[in-house]
C-alpha positions as CSV (number, residue, x, y, z in Angstrom):
1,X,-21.9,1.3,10.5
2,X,-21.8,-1.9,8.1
3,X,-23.1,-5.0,9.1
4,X,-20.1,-7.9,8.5
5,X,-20.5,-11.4,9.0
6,X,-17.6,-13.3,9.8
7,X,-16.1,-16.9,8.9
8,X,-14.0,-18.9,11.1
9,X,-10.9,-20.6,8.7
10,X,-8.9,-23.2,10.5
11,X,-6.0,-23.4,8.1
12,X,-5.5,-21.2,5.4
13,X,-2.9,-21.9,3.0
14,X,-0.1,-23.0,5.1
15,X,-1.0,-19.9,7.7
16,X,-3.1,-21.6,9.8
17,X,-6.2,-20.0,11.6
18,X,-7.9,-17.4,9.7
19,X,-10.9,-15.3,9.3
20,X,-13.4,-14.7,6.3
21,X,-14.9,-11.3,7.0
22,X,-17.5,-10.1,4.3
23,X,-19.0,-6.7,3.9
24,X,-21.9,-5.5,1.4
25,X,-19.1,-5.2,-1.3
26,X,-15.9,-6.4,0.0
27,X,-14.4,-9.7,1.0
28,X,-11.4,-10.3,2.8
29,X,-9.6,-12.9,5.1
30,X,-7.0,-12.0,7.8
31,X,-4.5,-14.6,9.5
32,X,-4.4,-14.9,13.4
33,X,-1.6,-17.5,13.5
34,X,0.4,-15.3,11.6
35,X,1.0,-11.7,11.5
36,X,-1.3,-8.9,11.6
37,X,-1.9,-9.8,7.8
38,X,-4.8,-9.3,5.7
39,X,-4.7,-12.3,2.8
40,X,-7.2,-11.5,0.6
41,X,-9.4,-8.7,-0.6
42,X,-11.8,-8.7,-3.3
43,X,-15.2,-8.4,-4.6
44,X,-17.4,-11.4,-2.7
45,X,-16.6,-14.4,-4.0
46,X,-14.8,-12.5,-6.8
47,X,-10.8,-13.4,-7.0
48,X,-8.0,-12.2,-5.2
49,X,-6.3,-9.2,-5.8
50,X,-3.5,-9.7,-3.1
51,X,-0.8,-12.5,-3.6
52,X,-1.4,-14.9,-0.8
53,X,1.9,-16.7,-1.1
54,X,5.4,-15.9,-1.9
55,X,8.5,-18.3,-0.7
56,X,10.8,-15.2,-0.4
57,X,12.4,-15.6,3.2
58,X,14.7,-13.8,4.5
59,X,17.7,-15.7,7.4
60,X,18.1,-12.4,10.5
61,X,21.7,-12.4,12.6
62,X,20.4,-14.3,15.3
63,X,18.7,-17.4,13.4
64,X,15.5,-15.6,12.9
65,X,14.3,-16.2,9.2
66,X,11.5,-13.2,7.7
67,X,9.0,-14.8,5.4
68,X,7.6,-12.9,2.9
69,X,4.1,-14.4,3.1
70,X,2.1,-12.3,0.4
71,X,-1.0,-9.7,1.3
72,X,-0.6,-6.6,3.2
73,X,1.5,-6.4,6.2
74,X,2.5,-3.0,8.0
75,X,6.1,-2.3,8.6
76,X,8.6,0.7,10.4
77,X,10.2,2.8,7.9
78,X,13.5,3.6,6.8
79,X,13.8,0.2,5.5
80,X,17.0,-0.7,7.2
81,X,17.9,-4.8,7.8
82,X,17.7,-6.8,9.9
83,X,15.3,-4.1,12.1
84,X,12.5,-3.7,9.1
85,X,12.7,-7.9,8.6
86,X,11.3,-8.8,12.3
87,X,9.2,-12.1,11.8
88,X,5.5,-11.4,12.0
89,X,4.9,-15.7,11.4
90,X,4.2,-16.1,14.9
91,X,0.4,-15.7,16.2
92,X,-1.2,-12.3,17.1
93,X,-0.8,-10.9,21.1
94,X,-4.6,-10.3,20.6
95,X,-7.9,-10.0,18.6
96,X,-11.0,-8.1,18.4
97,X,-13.6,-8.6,16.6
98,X,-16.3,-5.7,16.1
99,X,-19.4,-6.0,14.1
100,X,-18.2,-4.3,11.0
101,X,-14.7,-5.1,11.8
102,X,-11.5,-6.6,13.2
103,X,-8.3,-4.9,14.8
104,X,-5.4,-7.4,15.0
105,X,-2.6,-6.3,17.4
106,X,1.1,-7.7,17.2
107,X,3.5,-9.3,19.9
108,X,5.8,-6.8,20.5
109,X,9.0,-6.9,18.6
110,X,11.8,-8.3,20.4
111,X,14.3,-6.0,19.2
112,X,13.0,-2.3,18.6
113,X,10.2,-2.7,21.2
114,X,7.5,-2.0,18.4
115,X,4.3,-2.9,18.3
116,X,2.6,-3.3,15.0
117,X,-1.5,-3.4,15.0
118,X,-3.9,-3.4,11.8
119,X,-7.8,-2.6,12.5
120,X,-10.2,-3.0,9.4
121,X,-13.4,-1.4,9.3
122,X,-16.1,-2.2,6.5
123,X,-17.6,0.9,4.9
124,X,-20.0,1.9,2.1
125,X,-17.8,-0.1,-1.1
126,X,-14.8,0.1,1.0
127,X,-12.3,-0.8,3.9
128,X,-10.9,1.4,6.1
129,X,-7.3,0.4,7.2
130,X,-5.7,1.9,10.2
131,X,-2.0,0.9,10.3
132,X,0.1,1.7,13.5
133,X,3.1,1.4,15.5
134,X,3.6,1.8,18.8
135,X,6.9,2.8,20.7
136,X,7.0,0.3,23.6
137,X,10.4,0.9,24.0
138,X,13.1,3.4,26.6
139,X,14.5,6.0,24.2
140,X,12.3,7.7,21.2
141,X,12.1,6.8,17.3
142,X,12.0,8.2,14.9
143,X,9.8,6.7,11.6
144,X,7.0,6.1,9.8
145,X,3.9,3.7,9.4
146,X,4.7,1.7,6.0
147,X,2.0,0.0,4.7
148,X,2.8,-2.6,1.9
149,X,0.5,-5.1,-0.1
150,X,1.8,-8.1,-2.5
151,X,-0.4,-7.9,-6.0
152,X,-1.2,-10.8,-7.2
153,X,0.9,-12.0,-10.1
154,X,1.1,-10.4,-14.0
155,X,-1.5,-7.4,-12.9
156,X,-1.0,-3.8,-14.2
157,X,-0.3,-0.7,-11.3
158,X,-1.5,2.6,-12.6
159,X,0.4,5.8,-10.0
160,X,-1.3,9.3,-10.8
161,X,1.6,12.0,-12.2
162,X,1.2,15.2,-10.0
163,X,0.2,18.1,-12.3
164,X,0.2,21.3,-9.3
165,X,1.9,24.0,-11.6
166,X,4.3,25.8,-9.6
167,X,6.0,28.1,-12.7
168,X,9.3,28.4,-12.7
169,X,10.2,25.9,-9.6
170,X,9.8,22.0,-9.8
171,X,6.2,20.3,-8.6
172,X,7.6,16.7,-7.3
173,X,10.8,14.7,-7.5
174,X,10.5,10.8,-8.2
175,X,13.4,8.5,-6.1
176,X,15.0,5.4,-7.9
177,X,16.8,2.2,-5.8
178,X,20.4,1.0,-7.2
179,X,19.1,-1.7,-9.0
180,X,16.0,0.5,-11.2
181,X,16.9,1.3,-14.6
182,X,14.5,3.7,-15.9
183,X,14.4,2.3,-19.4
184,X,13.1,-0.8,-17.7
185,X,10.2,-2.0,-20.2
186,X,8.1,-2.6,-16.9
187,X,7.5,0.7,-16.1
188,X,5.7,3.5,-18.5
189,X,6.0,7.1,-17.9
190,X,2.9,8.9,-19.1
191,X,2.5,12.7,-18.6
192,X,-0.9,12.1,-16.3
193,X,0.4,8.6,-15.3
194,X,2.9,6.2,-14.6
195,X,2.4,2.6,-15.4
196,X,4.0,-0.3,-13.8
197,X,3.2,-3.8,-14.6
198,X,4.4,-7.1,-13.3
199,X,5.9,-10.0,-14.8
200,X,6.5,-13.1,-13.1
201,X,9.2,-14.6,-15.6
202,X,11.5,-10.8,-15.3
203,X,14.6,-11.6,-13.8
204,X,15.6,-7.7,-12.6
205,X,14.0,-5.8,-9.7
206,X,12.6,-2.2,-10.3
207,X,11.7,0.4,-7.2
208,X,10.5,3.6,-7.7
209,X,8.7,6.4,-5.1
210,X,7.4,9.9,-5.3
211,X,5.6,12.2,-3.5
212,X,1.9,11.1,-4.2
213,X,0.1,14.2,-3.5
214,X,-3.1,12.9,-5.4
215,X,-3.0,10.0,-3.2
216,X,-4.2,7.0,-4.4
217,X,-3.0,4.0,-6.2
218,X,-5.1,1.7,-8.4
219,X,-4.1,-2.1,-9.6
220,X,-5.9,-3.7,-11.8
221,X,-6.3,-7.9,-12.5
222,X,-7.9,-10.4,-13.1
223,X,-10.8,-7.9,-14.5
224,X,-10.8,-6.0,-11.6
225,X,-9.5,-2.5,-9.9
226,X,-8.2,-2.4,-6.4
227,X,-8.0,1.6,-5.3
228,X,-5.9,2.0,-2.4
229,X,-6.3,5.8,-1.1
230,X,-4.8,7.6,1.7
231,X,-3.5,11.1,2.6
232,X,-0.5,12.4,1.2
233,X,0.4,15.8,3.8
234,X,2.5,17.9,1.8
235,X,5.0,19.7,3.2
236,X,5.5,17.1,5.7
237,X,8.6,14.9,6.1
238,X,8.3,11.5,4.6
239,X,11.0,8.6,4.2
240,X,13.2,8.0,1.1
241,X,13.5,10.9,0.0
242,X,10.2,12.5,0.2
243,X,8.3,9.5,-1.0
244,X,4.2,8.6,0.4
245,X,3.9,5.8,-2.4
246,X,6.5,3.3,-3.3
247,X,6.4,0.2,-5.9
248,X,8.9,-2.1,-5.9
249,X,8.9,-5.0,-8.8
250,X,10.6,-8.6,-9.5
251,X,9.8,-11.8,-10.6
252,X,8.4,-13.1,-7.5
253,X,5.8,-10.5,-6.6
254,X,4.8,-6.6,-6.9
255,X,4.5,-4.7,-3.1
256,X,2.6,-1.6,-3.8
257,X,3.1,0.8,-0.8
258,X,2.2,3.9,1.0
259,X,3.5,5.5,3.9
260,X,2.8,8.1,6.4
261,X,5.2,11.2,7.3
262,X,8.3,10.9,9.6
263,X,7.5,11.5,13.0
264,X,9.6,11.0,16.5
265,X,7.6,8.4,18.6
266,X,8.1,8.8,22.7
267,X,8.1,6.3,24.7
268,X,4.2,4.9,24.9
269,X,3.2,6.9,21.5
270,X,1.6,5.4,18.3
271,X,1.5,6.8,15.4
272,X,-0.7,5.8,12.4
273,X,-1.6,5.5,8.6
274,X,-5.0,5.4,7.1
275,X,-6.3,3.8,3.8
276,X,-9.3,3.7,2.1
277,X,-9.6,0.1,-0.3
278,X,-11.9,-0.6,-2.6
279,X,-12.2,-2.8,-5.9
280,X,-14.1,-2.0,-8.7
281,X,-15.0,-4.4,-11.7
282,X,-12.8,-4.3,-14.4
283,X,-13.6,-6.5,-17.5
284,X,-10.9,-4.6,-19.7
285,X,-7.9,-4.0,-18.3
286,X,-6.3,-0.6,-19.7
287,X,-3.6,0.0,-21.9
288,X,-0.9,2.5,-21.1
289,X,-2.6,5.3,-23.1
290,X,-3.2,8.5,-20.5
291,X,-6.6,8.9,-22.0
292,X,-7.8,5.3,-22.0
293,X,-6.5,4.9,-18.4
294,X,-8.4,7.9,-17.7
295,X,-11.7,6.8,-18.8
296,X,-11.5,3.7,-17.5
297,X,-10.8,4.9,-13.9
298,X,-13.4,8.0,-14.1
299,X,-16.2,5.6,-12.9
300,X,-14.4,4.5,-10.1
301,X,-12.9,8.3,-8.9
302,X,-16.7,9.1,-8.9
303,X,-17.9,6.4,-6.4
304,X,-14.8,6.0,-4.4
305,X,-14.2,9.9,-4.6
306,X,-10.6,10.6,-5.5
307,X,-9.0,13.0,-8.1
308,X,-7.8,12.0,-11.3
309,X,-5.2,13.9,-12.8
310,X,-5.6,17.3,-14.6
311,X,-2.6,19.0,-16.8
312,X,-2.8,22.6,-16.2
313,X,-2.5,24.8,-19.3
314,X,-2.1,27.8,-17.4
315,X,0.8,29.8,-19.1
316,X,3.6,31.2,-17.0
317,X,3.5,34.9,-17.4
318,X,7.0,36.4,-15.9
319,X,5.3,39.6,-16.1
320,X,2.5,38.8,-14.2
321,X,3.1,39.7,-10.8
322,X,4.0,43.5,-12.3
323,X,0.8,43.2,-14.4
324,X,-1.5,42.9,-10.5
C-alpha cells in the first residue's frame, strides 16, 4: 500500500468542495459537490493534464441540462441521448476515503436506475481506477463501463496500431462517426501508430475507435506523458463496433476513452473497468515519426510496463501448413 495524504478544497473552480490527494508520484483532485469526477492528474505540483473546465452543456427533455465539466467522468455505453447525458453536477450519495485512496459513489440516476462509482487507488508511479455501474433498476441492461477524460487543450494523443499478423484474414477494424473525415489534418495514420492532436481554434469534430488490443493510450503536454492502460479482452463484445478505445476531437476539448466489453447487468449487478494512470516527464514532445514516437515512449513502457508496438516480418507462406 501507498501512503496518500489528502487536502481538503472548499471551492474548486466553480465545482465547489474538492479533494487534493497526493501520492509518491502522482497528484490529483476529485470533486464531491459534483460528480464522481476526478479534476486533475499530474506530476506533484507539476500541471494538469486533464481539462478542468469546458462550457459545453447539454439542455435533457425534461429541463435537465448535462454539463460537460472537463476531467474524467465514467458513463453507460451505447452512447444514446438523452440516457448517456444524466447530470452528474449534483453532490456525490457518499465518500470514502482510505489511506492510499478514495472511492466516490453516485446518486442513483433517476431515469435508468444506474449507479455510477469511481475508486482511486495510489500505487508505485500510478493510479489505479476502478470505474462501475450498477444496475439498481427492475429489468436487466445491457452495456458497458465507458470511461472518458477531457485533455487539456492543444496536447498530442499517440493510439498504438495493432500489428498481430493473422495471414490472409484482417487483424482489427477502426470505426469512424458521421462527421470524421479521414483526411482530417488532425489525425496521422502511422503503420505502428496513430496520432491525433488537438486544436482549440478547429471548427470540425473528428471520432475514431478501434479495437485496442495493446491497450493503452498515451497523451502528451505541457512536457509531460499521461499513460492510461487497461485491458482490452479480445474476442469479447465491445460497443461501437468492436471498439475498447475511442477519441473524439473539436475545438472545445479532446475526450480520450476506453471502455469495457458488453455485458447484461441483472438487477443488483455491477460491472466494472480498470485503468492504470500514470504520467511521465516529457520535455520534448514527439513528432508524428513511428520511430521517434517510439523512442520517446520506450522509457516509459519499461517503468509502467506496457507493450509498444512490433511489425511482424513474418512472411505468409500458403504452402506452409503442407510443408508441417
Amino acid at each position: 500500500m501507498i501512503a496518500m495524504t489528502s487536502e481538503s478544497i472548499e471551492r474548486y473552480k466553480t465545482l465547489g468542495r474538492a479533494l487534493r490527494l497526493t501520492g509518491a508520484r502522482l497528484e490529483v483532485v476529485v470533486t464531491l459537490d459534483v460528480g464522481p469526477r476526478t479534476m486533475h492528474v499530474s506530476l506533484p505540483g507539476g500541471p494538469n493534464m486533464f481539462a478542468d473546465e469546458c462550457p459545453l452543456k447539454e439542455e435533457l427533455p425534461d429541463g435537465t441540462v448535462f454539463e460537460y465539466l472537463g476531467g474524467h467522468r465514467v458513463w453507460h455505453s451505447p452512447e444514446a441521448f438523452p440516457r448517456s447525458y444524466v447530470p452528474d453536477s449534483h453532490p456525490l450519495a457518499r465518500h470514502e476515503l482510505y489511506d492510499d485512496g478514495i472511492l466516490m459513489v453516485q446518486q442513483e440516476e433517476p431515469w435508468t436506475h444506474i449507479v455510477k462509482a469511481v475508486e482511486l487507488r495510489f500505487g508505485e508511479g500510478s493510479v489505479a481506477v476502478t470505474s462501475s455501474l450498477t444496475n439498481n433498476g427492475a429489468w436487466p441492461i445491457e452495456m458497458a463501463v465507458w470511461s472518458p477524460f477531457l485533455g487539456s487543450p492543444n496536447g498530442r494523443l499517440i493510439l498504438p496500431v495493432t500489428q498481430r499478423n493473422t495471414g490472409l484474414l484482417p487483424n482489427t477494424s477502426y470505426v469512424l462517426w458521421p462527421y470524421a473525415r479521414m483526411d482530417d489534418p488532425r489525425v496521422h495514420w502511422g503503420r505502428r501508430f496513430i496520432v491525433l492532436d488537438h486544436d482549440k481554434h478547429a471548427e470540425t469534430q473528428f471520432k475514431l475507435g478501434y479495437p485496442n488490443e495493446l491497450g493503452w493510450l498515451a497523451y502528451v503536454n505541457h512536457g509531460c506523458c499521461l499513460v492510461k492502460r487497461f485491458v482490452h479482452e479480445r474476442g469479447a463484445r465491445y460497443p461501437d463496433g468492436g471498439c475498447s478505445s475511442e477519441a473524439y476531437t473539436a475545438g472545445w476539448g479532446i475526450d480520450i476513452e476506453s471502455l469495457s466489453p458488453l455485458r447484461q447487468v441483472r438487477p443488483g449487478e455491477t460491472i466494472t473497468h480498470e485503468e492504470q494512470w500514470s504520467v511521465f516527464d516529457c520535455p520534448a514532445r514527439p513528432s508524428i515519426d513511428d520511430d521517434e514516437i517510439a523512442a520517446a515512449l520506450a522509457p516509459f513502457a519499461q517503468r509502467a510496463g506496457f507493450e509498444l508496438p512490433v511489425p511482424s516480418v513474418e512472411a505468409w507462406d500458403p504452402t506452409r501448413d503442407q510443408k508441417a
